[in-house]
C-alpha positions in Angstrom: 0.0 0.0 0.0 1.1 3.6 -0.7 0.1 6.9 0.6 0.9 10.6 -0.5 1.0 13.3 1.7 1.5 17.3 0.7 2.5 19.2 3.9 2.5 22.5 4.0 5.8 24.7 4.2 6.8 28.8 3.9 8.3 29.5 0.8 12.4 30.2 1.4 16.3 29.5 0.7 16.1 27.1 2.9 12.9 25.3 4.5 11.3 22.7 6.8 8.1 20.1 6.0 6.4 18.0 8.7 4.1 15.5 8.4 2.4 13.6 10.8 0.2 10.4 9.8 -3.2 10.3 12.3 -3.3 6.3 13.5 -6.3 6.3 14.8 -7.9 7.5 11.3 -5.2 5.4 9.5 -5.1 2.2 11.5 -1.5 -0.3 10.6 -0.8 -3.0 12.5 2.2 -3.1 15.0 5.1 -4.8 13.0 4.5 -3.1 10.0 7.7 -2.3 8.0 7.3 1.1 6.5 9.3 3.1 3.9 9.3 6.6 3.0 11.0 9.1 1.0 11.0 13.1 -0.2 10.2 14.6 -3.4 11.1 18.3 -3.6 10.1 20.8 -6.5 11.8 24.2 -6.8 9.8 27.1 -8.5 12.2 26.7 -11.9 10.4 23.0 -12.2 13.5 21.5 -10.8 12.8 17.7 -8.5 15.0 16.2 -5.9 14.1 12.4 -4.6 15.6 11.8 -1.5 17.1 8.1 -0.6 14.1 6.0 0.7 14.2 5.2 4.5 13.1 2.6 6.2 12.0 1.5 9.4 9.6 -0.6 11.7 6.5 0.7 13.2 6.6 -1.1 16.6 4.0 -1.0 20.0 6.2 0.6 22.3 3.9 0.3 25.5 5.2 -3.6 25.9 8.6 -4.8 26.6 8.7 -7.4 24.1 10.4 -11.0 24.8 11.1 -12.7 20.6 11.6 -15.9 19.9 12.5 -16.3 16.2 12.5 -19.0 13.0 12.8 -18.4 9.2 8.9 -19.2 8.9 8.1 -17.3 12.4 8.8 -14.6 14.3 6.7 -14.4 17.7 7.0 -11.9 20.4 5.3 -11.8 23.6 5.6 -9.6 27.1 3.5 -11.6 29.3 4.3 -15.4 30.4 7.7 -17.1 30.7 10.0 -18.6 27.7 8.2 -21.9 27.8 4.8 -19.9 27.4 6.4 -18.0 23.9 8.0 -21.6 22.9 4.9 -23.5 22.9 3.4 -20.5 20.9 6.2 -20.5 18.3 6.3 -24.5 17.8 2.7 -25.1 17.5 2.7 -22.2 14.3 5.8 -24.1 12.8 4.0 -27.3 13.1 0.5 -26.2 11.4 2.9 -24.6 8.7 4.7 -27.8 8.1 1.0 -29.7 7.7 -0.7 -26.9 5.7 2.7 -27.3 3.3 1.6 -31.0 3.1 -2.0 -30.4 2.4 -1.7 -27.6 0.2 1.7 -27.4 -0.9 1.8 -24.1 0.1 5.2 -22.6 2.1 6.4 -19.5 3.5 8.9 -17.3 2.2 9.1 -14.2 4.3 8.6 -14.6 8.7 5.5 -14.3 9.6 5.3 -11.7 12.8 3.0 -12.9 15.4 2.1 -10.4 18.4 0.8 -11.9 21.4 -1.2 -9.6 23.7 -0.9 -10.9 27.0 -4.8 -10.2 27.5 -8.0 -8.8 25.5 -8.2 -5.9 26.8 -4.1 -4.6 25.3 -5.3 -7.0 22.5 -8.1 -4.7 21.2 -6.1 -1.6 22.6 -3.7 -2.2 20.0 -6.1 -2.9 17.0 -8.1 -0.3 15.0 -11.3 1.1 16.3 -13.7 -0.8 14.4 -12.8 -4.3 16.1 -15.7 -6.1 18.0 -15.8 -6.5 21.6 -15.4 -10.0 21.1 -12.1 -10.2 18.7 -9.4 -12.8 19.9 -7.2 -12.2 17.1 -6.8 -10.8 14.0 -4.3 -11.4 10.7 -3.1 -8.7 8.4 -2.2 -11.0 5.2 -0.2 -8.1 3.5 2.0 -7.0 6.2 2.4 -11.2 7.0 1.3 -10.3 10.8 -0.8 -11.9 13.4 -2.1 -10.3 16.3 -3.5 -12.3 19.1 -4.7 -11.9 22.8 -3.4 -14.8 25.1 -2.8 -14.8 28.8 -0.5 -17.1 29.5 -3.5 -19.2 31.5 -4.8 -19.9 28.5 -1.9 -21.3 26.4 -4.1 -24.3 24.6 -6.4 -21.7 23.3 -3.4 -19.8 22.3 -1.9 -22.5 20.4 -5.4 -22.5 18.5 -5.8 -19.6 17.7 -2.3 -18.8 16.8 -2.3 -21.3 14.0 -6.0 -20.3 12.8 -4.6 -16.8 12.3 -1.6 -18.1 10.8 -3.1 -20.2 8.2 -5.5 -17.1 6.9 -2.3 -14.8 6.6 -0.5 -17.5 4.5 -3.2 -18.7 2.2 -4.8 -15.4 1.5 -1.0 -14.3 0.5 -1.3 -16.9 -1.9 -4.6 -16.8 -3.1 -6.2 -13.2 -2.9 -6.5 -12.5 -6.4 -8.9 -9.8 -8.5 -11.8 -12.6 -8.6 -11.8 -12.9 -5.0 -10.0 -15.7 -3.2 -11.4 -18.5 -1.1 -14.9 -19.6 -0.3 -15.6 -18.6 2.8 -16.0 -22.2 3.6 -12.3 -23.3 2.2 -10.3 -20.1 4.2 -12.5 -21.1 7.7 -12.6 -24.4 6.9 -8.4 -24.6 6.6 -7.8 -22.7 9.3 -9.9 -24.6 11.5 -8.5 -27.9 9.7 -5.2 -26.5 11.0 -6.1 -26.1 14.8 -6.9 -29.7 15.1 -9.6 -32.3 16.2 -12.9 -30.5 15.9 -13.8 -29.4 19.0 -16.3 -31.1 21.0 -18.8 -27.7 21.0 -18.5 -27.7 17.0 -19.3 -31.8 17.0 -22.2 -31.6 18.5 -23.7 -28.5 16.5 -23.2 -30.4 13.6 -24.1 -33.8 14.8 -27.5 -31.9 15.4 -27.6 -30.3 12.1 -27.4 -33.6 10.4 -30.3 -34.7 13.1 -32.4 -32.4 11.9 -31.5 -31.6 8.5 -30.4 -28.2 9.3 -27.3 -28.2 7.3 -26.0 -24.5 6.0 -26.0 -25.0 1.9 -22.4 -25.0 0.9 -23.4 -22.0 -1.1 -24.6 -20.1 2.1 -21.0 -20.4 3.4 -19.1 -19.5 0.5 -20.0 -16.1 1.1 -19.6 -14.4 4.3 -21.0 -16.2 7.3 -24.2 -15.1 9.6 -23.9 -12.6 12.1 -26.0 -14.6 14.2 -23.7 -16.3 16.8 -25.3 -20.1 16.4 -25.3 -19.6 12.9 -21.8 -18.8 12.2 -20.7 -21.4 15.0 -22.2 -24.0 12.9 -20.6 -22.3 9.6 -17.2 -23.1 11.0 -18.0 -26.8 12.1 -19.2 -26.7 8.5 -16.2 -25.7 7.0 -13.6 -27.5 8.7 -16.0 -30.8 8.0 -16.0 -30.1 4.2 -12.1 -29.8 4.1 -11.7 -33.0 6.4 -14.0 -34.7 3.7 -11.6 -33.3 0.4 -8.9 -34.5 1.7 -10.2 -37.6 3.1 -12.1 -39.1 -0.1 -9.4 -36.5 -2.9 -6.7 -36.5 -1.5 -3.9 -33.7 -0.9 -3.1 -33.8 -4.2 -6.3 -32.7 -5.6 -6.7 -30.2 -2.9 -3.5 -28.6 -3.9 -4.6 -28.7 -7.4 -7.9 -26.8 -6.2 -5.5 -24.1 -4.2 -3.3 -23.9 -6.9 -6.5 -23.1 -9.5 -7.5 -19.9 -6.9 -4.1 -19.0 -7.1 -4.5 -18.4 -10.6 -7.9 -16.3 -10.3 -11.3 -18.6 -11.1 -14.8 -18.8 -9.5 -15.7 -21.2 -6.9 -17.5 -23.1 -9.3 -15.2 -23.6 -12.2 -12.5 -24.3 -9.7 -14.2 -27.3 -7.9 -15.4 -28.6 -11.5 -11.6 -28.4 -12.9 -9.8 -29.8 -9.2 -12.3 -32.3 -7.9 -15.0 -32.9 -10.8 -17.7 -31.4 -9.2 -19.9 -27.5 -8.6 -20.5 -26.4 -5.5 -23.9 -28.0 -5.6 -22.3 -31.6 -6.4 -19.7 -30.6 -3.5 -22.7 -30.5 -1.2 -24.1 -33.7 -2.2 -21.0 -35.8 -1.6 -20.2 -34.2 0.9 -23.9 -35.1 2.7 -23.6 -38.9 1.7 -20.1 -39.1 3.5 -21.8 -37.3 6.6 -24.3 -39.9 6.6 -26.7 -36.6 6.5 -30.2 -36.4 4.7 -29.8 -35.0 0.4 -29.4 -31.7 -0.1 -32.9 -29.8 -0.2 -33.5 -28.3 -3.7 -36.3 -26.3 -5.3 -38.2 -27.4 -8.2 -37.7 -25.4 -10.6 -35.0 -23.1 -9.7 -31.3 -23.5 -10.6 -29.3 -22.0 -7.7 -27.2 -19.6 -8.1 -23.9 -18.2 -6.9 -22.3 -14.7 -6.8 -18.7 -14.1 -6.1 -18.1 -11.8 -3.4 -15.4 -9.9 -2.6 -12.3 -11.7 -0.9 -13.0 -13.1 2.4 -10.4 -11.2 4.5 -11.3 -11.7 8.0 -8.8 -8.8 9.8 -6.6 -8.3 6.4 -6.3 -4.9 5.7 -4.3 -2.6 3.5 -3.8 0.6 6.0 -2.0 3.8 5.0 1.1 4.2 7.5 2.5 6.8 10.0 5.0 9.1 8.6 7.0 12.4 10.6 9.8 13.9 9.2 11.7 17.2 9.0 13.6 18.2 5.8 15.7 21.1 5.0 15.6 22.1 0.8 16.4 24.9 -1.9 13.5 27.3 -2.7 11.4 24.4 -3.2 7.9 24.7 -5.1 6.5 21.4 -3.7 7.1 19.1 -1.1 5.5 15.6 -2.1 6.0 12.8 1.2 5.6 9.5 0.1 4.9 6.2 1.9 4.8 2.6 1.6 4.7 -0.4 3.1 8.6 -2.0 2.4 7.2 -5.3 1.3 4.5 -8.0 1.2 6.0 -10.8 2.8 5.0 -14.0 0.5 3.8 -17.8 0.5 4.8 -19.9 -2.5 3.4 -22.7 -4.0 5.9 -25.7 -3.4 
């Protein structure tokens, strides 16, 4: 992302230009690697370009511990080195098994910030974030920020690699046609965490009781607001991922990642990786569950839009800039900023 700024300056031989870049209107995550440079016009139409500069916007209220990989960089202020361990070898382990499913890899660090509670978690995220926000992941700055007391490091661990997982595979996928189903980027990053957990078992044991199932084409697309809803969404997801794998294989789901890597709509990319649409997705996916067939209209074909890429937390924020700079009679003074890089995921 890149911003522009035009700060305004007296007219001399010589001159000074300030700029200061409002965070709480401009929201970037702590982490972020920022670069910025000068661009001075003189009244005769002359232009100087300063050397960039470069530097790393940090949270300075925390004295951070690190703990460090070439996949992982975590950092944490509250719990012992133990606590920040387990953190930092449960994310290397969910990155070596998403690299088996997916065939997807990490070329950059991912930065993970633990909060060492939710209340500094969503003091250090923007003002838009929900009361209820354990973590959030900002795929184009490859960082993850999470609150975790260290009384709660099992929940951490989860969460840690279900944040992970979105910033690597929306590196890899987010394309002009949108990226994942809803259903794949939950349903992965859930896959990732583990065993199902028992609360998500039973809400859809009792879908499948009851023939309540969410269409797969309901969670392609953003997920209900409602809270029981959604909950089932994810038990959804992470079912209908266990279940490509299980009866396709890896290979074919890294086919099918490797298709959304390219750009293509849900549709055409399930018909071209695994054979089927969305709708025959469903159906197979119901007979492996044991659940009843999926309910249809007569009548009516159904229909599927494309929405916008499911981001959950990913955002592309203008950054902080200050900076003083003396130059000659200068007509303009143009600040520009940028974020240094987009750390990466390759297909392997």
């Amino acid at each position: 992302a890149t911003s522009r700024a035009y700060p305004e300056f007296e007219p001399g031989q010589t001159v000074e230009a300030e700029h200061e870049w409002d965070l709480v209107l401009n929201y970037t995550p702590p982490g972020s690697e920022i670069e910025y440079w000068w661009k001075i016009e003189d009244a005769a139409g002359n232009e100087l370009e300063t050397e960039p500069v470069s530097f790393t916007y940090e949270d300075e209220r925390y004295d951070w511990q690190e703990l460090g990989s070439d996949r992982i960089i975590l950092y944490w202020y509250r719990g012992d080195d133990d606590f920040g361990q387990a953190l930092l070898d449960r994310g290397l382990e969910a990155l070596d098994q998403l690299s088996h499913d997916t065939g997807v890899t990490v070329e950059k660090a991912v930065k993970i910030f633990i909060y060492g509670s939710h209340s500094d978690l969503l003091g250090a995220l923007d003002q838009g974030a929900r009361e209820w926000t354990g973590g959030r992941a900002f795929a184009d700055q490859g960082i993850v920020v999470i609150g975790v007391s260290p009384s709660n490091l099992e929940w951490g661990k989860r969460a840690t690699v279900h944040e992970l997982t979105h910033v690597v595979m929306h590196q890899v996928t987010d394309t002009p046609l949108g990226g994942l189903p809803t259903w794949l980027d939950e349903g992965l990053a859930m896959y990732a965490e583990g065993d199902l957990e028992p609360v998500y078992v039973a809400e859809l044991n009792e879908a499948i009781e009851s023939n309540t199932l969410i269409s797969v084409r309901s969670i392609s697309s953003s997920f209900s607001a409602d809270s029981d809803l959604a909950s089932l969404s994810y038990a959804e997801s992470q079912s209908l991922v266990e279940f490509i794998l299980d009866q396709y294989g890896e290979e074919k789901m890294s086919q099918l990642i490797d298709i959304f890597t390219e750009g293509a709509y849900y549709d055409d990319a399930l018909q071209e990786a695994l054979g089927v649409d969305t709708d025959g997705l469903e159906d197979a996916w119901r007979a492996w569950l044991g659940a009843p067939p999926r309910p249809t209209a007569a009548g009516v074909t159904p229909q599927i839009s494309q929405p916008p890429a499911p981001t959950p937390g990913a955002q592309k924020s203008p950054v902080e800039g200050l900076c003083c700079l003396g130059g000659s009679v200068p007509g303009a003074i143009l600040l520009a900023l940028f974020y240094l890089f987009r750390p990466k995921a390759t297909r392997g």
